[in-house]
MIVEX-821996 format. One line per 2 residues: for each residue x, y, z of N, C-alpha, C. Coordinates in Angstrom, 1 decimal, padded with zeros to 4 digits, m for minus. Layout:
N
X,Y,Z,X,Y,Z,X,Y,Z | ...
This chain:
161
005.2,m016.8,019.6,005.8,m015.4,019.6,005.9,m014.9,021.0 | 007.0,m014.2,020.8,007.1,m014.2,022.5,006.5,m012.6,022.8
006.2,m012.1,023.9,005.3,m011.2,024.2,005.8,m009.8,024.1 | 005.4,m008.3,023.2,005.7,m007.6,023.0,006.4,m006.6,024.3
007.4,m006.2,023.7,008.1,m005.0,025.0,007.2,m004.1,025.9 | 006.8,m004.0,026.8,005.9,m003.0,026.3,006.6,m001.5,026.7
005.6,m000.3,026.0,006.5,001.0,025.7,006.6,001.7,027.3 | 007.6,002.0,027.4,008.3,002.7,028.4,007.3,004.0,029.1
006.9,004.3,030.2,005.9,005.2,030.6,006.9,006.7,029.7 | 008.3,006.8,029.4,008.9,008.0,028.7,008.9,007.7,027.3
007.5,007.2,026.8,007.7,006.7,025.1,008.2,007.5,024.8 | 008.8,009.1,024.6,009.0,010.3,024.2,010.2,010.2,023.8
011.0,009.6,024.4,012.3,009.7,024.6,013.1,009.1,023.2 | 014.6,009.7,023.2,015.1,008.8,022.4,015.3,007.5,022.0
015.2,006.8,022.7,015.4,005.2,022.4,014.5,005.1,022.0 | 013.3,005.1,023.0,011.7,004.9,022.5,011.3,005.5,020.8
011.8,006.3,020.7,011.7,006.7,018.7,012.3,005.9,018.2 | 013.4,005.8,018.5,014.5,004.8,017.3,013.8,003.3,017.4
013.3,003.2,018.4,013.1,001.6,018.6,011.6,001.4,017.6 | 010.7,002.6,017.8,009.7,003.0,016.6,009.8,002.8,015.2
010.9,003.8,015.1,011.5,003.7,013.4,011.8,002.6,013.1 | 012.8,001.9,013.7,013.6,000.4,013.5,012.5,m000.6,013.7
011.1,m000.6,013.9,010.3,m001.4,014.4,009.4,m001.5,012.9 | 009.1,m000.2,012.4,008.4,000.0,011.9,009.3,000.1,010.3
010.4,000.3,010.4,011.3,m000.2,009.2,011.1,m001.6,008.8 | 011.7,m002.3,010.1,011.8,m003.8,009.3,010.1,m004.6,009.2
009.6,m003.9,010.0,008.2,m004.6,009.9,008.1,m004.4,008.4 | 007.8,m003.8,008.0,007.3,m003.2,006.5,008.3,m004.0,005.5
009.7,m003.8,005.9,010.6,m004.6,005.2,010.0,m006.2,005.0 | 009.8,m006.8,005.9,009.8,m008.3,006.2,007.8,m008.6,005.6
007.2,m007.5,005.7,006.2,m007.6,005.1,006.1,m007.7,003.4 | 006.6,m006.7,003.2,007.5,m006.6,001.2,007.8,m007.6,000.8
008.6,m008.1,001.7,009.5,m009.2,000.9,008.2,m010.4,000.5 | 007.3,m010.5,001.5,006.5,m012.0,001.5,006.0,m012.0,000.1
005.9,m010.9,m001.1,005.3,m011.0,m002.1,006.6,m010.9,m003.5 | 008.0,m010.7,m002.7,008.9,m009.9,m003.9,008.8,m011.2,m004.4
009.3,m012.3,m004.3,009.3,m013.8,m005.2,008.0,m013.8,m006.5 | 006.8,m013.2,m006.1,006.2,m013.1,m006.8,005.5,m012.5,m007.6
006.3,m011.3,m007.4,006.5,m009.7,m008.5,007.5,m009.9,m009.0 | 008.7,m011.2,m008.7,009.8,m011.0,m009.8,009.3,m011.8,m010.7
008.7,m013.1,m010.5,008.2,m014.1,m011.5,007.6,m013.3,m012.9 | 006.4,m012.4,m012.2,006.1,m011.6,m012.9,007.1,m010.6,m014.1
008.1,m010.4,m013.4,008.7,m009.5,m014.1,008.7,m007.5,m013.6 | 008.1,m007.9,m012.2,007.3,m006.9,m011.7,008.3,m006.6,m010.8
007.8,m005.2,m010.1,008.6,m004.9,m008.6,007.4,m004.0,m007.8 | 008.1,m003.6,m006.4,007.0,m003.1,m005.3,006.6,m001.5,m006.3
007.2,m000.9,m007.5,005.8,000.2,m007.6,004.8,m000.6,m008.1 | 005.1,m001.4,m009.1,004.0,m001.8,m009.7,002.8,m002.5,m009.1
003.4,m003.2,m007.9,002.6,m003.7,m006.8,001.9,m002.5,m006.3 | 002.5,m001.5,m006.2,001.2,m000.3,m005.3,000.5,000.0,m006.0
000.7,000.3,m007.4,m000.2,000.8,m008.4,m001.5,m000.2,m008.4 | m001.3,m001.6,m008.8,m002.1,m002.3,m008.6,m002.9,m002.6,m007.6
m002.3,m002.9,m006.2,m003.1,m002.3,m005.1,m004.1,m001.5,m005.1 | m003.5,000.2,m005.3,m004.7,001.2,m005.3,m005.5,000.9,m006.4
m005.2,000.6,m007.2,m005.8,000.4,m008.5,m007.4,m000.3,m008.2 | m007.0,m001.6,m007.7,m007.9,m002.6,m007.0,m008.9,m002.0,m006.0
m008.3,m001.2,m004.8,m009.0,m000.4,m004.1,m010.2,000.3,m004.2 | m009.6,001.0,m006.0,m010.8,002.2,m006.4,m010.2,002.1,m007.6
m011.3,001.0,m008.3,m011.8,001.3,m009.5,m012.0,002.6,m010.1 | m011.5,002.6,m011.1,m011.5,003.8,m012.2,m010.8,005.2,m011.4
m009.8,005.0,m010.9,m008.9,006.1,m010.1,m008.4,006.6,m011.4 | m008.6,007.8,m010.9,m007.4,008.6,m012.3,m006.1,008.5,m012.0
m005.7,008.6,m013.3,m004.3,008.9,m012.9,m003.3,009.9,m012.0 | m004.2,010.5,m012.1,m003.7,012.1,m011.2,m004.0,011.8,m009.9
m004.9,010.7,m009.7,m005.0,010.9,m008.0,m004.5,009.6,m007.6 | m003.8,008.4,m008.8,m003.1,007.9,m008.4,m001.5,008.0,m008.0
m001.1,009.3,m008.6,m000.2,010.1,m008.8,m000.1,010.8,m007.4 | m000.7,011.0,m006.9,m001.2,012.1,m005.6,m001.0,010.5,m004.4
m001.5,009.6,m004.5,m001.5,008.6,m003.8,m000.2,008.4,m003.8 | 000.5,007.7,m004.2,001.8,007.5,m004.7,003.1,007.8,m003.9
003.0,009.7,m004.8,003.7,010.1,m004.3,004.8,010.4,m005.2 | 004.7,009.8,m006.5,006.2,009.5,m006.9,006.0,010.2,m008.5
007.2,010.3,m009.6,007.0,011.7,m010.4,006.0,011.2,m011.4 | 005.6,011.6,m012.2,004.7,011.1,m013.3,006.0,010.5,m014.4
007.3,010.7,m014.7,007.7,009.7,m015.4,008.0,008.5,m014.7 | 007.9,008.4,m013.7,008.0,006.9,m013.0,006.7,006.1,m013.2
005.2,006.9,m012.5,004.0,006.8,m012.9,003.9,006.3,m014.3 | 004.3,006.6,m015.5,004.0,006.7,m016.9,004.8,005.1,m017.1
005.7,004.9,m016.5,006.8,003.9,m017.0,005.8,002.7,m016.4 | 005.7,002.5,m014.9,005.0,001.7,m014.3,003.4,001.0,m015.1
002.6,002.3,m015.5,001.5,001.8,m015.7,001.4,001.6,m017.2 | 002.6,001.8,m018.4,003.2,001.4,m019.7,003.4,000.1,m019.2
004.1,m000.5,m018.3,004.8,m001.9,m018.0,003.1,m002.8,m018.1 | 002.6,m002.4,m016.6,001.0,m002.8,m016.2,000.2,m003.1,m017.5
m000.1,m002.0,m018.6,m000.7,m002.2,m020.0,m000.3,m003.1,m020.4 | 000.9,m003.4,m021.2,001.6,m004.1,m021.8,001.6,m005.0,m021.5
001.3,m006.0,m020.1,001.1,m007.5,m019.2,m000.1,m007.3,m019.8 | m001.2,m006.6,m020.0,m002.8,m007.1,m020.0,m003.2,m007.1,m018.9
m002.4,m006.2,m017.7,m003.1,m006.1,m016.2,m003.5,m004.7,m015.5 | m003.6,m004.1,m016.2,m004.4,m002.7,m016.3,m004.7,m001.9,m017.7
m006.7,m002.0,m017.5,m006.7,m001.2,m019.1,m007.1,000.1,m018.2 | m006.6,001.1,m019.5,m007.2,003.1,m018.9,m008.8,003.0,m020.2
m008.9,004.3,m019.3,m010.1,004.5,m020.5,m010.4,006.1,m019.8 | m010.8,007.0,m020.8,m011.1,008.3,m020.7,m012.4,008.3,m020.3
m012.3,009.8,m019.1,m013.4,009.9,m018.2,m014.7,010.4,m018.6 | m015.7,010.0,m018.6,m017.2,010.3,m018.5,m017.1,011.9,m019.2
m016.8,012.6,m018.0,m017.2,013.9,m017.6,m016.4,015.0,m018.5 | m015.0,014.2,m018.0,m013.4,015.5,m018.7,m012.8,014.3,m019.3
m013.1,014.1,m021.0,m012.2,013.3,m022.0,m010.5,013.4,m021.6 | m009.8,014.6,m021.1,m008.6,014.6,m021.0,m008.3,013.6,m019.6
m009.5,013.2,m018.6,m008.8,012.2,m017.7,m008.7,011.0,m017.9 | m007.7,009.9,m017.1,m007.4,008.9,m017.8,m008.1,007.9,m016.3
m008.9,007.0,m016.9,m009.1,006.5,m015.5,m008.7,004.8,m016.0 | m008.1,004.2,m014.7,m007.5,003.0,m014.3,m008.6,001.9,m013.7
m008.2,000.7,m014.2,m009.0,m000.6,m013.9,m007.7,m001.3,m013.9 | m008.1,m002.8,m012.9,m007.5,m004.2,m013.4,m008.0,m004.9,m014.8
m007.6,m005.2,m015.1,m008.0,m006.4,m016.0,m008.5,m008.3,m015.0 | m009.3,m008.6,m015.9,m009.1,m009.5,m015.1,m008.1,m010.6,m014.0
m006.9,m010.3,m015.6,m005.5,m010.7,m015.1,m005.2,m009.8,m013.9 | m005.4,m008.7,m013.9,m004.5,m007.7,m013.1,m004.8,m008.0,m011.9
m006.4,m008.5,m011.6,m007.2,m008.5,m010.3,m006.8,m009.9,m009.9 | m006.9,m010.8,m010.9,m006.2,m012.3,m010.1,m005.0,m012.2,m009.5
m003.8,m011.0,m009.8,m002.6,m011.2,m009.6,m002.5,m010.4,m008.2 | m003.2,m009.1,m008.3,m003.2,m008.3,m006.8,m004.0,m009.2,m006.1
m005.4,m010.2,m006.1,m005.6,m010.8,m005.0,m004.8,m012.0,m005.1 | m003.8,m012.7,m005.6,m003.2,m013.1,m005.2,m002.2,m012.5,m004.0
m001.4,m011.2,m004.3,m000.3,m010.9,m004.0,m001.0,m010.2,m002.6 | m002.4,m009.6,m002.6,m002.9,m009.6,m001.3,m003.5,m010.4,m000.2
m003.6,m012.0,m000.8,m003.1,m012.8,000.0,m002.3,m013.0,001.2 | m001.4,m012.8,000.4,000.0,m013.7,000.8,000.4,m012.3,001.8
m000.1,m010.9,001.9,000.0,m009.7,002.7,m001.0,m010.1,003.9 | m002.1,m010.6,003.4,m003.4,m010.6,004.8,m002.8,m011.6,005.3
m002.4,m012.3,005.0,m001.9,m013.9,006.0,m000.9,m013.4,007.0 | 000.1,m012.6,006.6,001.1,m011.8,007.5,000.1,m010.9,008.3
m000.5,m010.3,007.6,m000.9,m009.1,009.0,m001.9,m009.5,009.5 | m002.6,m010.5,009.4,m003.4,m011.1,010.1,m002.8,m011.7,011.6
m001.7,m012.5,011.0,m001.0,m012.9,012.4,m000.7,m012.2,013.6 | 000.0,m010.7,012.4,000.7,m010.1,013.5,m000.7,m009.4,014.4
m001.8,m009.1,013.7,m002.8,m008.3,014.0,m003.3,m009.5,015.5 | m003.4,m010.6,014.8,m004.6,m011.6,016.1,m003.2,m011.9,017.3
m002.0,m011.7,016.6,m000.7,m012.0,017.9,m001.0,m010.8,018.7 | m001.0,m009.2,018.6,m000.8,m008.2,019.2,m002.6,m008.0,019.6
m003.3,m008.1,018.9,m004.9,m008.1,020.1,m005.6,m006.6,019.0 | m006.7,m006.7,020.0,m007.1,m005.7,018.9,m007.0,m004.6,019.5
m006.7,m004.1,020.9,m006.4,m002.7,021.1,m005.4,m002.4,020.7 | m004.1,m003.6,020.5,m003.0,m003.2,020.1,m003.4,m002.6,018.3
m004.2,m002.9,017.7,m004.4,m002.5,016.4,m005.0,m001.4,016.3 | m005.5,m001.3,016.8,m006.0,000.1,017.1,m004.8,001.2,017.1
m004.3,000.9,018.2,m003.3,001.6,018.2,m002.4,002.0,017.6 | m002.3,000.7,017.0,m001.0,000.9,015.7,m001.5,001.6,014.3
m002.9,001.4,014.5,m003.5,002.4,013.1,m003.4,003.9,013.8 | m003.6,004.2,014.8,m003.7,005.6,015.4,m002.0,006.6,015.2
m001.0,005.5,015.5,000.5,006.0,015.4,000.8,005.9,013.6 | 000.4,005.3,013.3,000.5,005.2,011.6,m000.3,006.5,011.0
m002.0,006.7,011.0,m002.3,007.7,010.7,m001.6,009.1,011.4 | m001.1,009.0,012.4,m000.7,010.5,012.9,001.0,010.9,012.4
000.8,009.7,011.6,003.0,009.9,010.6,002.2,010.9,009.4 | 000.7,010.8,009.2,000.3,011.3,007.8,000.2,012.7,008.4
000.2,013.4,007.0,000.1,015.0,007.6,m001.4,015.2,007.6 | m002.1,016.0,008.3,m003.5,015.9,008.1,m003.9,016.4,006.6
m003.1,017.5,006.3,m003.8,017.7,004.3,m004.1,016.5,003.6 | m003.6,015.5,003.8,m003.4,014.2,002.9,m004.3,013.0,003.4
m005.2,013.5,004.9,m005.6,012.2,005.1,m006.8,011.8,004.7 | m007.7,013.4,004.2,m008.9,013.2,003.7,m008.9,011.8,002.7
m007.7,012.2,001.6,m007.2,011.7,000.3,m007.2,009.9,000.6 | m007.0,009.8,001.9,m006.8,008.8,002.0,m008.0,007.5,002.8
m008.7,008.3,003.3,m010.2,008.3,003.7,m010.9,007.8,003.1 | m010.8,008.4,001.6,m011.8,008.7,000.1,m011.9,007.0,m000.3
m010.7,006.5,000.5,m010.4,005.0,m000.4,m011.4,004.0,000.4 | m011.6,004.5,001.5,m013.0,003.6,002.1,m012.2,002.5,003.3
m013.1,001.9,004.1,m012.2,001.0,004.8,m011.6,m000.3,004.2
C-alpha cells in the first residue's frame, strides 16, 4: 500500500474537507460491501446487519435504545427485527423491571452469523488499522467521534469498548 497523503498544514480548507468526505465515503462503502455477498445469501441487507451488530454488542438492548442507536423510524425498526425473528436470529423477551419493554438477544444462529459477518469487517480494519499505525488510529477515532454531536455520545459510550 502505498503511503498515505499526508494532510496539508491548511487541513481547514476546501479541498482538505471534500478529500475527508470522499475518503471517508468510499472507505465505509468498500468496507460494506466486504459482507453484502453474505447478507444477500442470507436474504438480508446492511439494516439488518446493524441491528444484529448492536444487538451482539449489548445483549438484551431494548428496542427503544436500539431505535435511538439506529436512528431510523420504528416502522423500518419493526420490519427489520420481524425479518431477524422469523430467520430464528433474534429472540425479544419482556423486561424484568417495565413488562411493556422489549429486550433483544441473538439466538444462537444470530450470533454465529454476526460473528461471522464480523470477521470478514475485522480482517479489513485490521489492515487498514496496522497499514496506517496506531497514532494514525487514534486519530481517526478522534475525527470520527467529533462528526457525533456530543448529546449522543454518552449513548454511545454505554456500548463499552
Amino acid at each position: 500500500m502505498a503511503a498515505p497523503i499526508p494532510a496539508s498544514p491548511l487541513f481547514l480548507r476546501e479541498p482538505e474537507i471534500r478529500r475527508g468526505i470522499e475518503l471517508l465515503y468510499f472507505g465505509y462503502a468498500h468496507l460494506t460491501r466486504t459482507i453484502d455477498a453474505s447478507l444477500a445469501k442470507q436474504g438480508l441487507g446492511r439494516a439488518h446487519h446493524r441491528a444484529l451488530y448492536f444487538i451482539a454488542r449489548k445483549p438484551d438492548l431494548s428496542v427503544s435504545e436500539l431505535l435511538a442507536l439506529l436512528s431510523i423510524t420504528k416502522q423500518s425498526l419493526g420490519r427489520v427485527l420481524g425479518e431477524l425473528g422469523e430467520r430464528g436470529l433474534v429472540e425479544t423477551r419482556t423486561g424484568d423491571r417495565d413488562r411493556r419493554q422489549r429486550l433483544l438477544r441473538l439466538t444462537s444462529e444470530g450470533a454465529a452469523l454476526e460473528s461471522q459477518l464480523f470477521e470478514m469487517l475485522r480482517e479489513k480494519m485490521s489492515a487498514a488499522y496496522s497499514s496506517a499505525g496506531q497514532g494514525a488510529v487514534g486519530g481517526f477515532w478522534a475525527v470520527l467521534e467529533g462528526l457525533i454531536p456530543e448529546a449522543e455520545r454518552a449513548r454511545i459510550a454505554r456500548l463499552g469498548p
